[in-house]
LUMFI-845604 format. One line per field, with one value per residue (C-alpha): x, y, z. Coordinates in steps of 0.5 Angstrom, whole numbers, plus 500, padded with zeros to 3 digits. Each point is the difference from the previous one (the first is absolute). Example, Ala and Ser with C-alpha at 12.3 -4.5 7.8 and 13.67 -1.06 7.14 Angstrom:
<nodes>
c1 (525/502)
c2 (491/507)
c3 (516/498)
</nodes>
This chain:
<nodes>
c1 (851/498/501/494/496/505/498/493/502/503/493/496/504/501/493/494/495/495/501/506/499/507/498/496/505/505/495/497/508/501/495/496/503/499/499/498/504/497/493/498/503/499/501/505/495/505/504/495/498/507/500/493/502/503/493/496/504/498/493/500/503/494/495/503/498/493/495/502/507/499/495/505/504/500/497/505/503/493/500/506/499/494/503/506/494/496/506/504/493/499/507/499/492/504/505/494/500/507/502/493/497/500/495/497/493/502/498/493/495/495/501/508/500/508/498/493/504/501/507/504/499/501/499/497/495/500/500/500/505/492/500/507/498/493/499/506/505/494/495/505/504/497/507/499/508/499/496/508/504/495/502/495/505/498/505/494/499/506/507/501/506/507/500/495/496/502/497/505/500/495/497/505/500/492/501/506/495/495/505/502/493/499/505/500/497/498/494/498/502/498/500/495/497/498/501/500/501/501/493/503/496/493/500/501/499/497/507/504/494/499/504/501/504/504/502/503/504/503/500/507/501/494/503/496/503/504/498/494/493/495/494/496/502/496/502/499/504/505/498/503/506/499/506/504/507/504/507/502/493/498/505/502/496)
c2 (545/504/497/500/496/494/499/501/494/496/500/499/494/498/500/494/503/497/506/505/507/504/502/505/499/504/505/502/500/506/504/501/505/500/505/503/495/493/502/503/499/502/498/502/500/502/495/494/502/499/494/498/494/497/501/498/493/500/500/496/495/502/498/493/497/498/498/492/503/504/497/494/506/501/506/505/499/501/506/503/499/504/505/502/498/505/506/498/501/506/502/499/502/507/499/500/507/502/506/503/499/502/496/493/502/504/492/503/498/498/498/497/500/497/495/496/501/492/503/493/492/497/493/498/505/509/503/507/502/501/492/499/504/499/494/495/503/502/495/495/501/505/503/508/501/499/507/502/497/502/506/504/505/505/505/498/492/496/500/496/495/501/492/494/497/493/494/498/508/501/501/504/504/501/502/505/503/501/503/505/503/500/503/506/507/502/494/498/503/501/508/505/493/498/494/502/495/498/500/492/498/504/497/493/499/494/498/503/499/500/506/503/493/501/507/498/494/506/505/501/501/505/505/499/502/496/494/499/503/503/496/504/505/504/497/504/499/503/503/495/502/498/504/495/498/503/500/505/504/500/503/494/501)
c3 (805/507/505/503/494/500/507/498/494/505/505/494/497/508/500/499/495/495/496/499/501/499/493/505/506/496/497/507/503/494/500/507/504/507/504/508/502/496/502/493/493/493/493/494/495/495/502/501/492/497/503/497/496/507/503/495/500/508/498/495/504/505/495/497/508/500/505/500/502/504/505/501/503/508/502/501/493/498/504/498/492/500/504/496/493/503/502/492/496/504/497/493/501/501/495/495/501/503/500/499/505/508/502/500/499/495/496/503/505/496/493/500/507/501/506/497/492/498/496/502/501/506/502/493/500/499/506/504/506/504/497/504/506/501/497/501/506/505/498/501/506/504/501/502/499/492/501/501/495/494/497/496/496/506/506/505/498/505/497/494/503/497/498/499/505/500/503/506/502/500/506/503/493/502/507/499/494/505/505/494/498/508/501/495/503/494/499/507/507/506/501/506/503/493/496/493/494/494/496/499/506/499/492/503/508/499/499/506/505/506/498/507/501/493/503/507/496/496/506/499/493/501/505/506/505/504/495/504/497/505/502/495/494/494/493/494/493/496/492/495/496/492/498/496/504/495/502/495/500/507/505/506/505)
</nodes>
């Protein structure tokens, strides 16, 4: 076994969980490819197909939790089971079609949209990635970091993480993904006296605001210079990428 992974068993078995993530630990250490020195990544999808019967015991064990179990949970073990639930059936979603397929929509927008479509149960109930991510996560524990562990399938979504979000890590696995996608120039930077972002922070502004604050709390990440924004400074928003993040398919950006 690489080495590498026995050190991610010994953190899992080391780790006080109500619920076991290293069916999907393991699958994420084999085929996310990280990239631009850990602020992106991409998936073998390929490979994530071949291993499809250990994804679909993941989510099988995803499914047999019910509402009474899960609220009896503390609120980052709930914050993180729905993160991975959200980003292991955004996996399989693309495996439904995998390898035809270079997009997420190309479930649809309207009839098969691939974020409203019930295809799976979750807490005794059917349930859709928005369900998850709207109804659940956002409504719940107005994080805003959950915006950048969620992954969408996509090269300009925040970087799917290369293990599984676990309860006693998660705040500094939160924060080190918010740093990540901050920091990647490709999605928001700080270039020609401008701000220009991800279109994560038009979609959900209600989230991030006072916005302008979030800013200067990531100001290094972003690139002003010195670490310090000015007093003032334009914002405008990056276009979405909605290329699939294929490893295979999509040159490493």
């Amino acid at each position: 076994m690489d080495a590498r992974l026995i050190l991610a068993a010994l953190a899992f078995s080391g780790a006080a969980q109500a619920f076991d993530h290293r069916q999907w630990n393991s699958l994420l250490h084999k085929h996310v490819v990280v990239l631009q020195e850990g602020r992106a990544s991409q998936v073998r999808y390929e490979g994530m197909a071949r291993d499809r019967a250990a994804l679909q015991a993941y989510l099988d064990s995803l499914s047999k939790v019910g509402e009474a179990e899960f609220q009896g949970w503390p609120k980052a073990e709930q914050m993180a089971f729905l993160i991975n639930a959200y980003n292991a059936y955004t996996v399989e979603k693309i495996l439904t079609r995998y390898p035809h397929i270079r997009s997420i929509w190309d479930f649809g927008r309207f009839f098969g949209n691939p974020f409203k479509d019930e295809f799976f149960t979750l807490l005794g109930r059917k349930a859709s990635l928005d369900a998850i991510e709207h109804g659940m996560l956002r409504k719940r524990y107005r994080e805003p970091r959950v915006h950048f562990a969620l992954n969408c399938a996509s090269i300009g979504c925040p970087m799917l993480r290369e293990e599984a979000y676990t309860a006693g890590r998660l705040e500094r696995q939160l924060e080190e993904q918010a740093i990540r996608f901050l920091s990647d120039r490709s999605r928001n930077r700080y270039a020609n006296g401008r701000l220009e972002v991800s279109m994560i922070f038009d979609w959900f502004k209600e989230d991030f605001e006072p916005r302008e604050k979030y800013f200067v709390r990531y100001a290094a990440a972003l690139g002003f210079p010195g670490g310090a924004p000015p007093i003032e400074f334009p914002l405008s928003f990056l276009d979405y990428g909605w290329s699939l993040n294929d490893f295979r398919s999509s040159s490493p950006r």
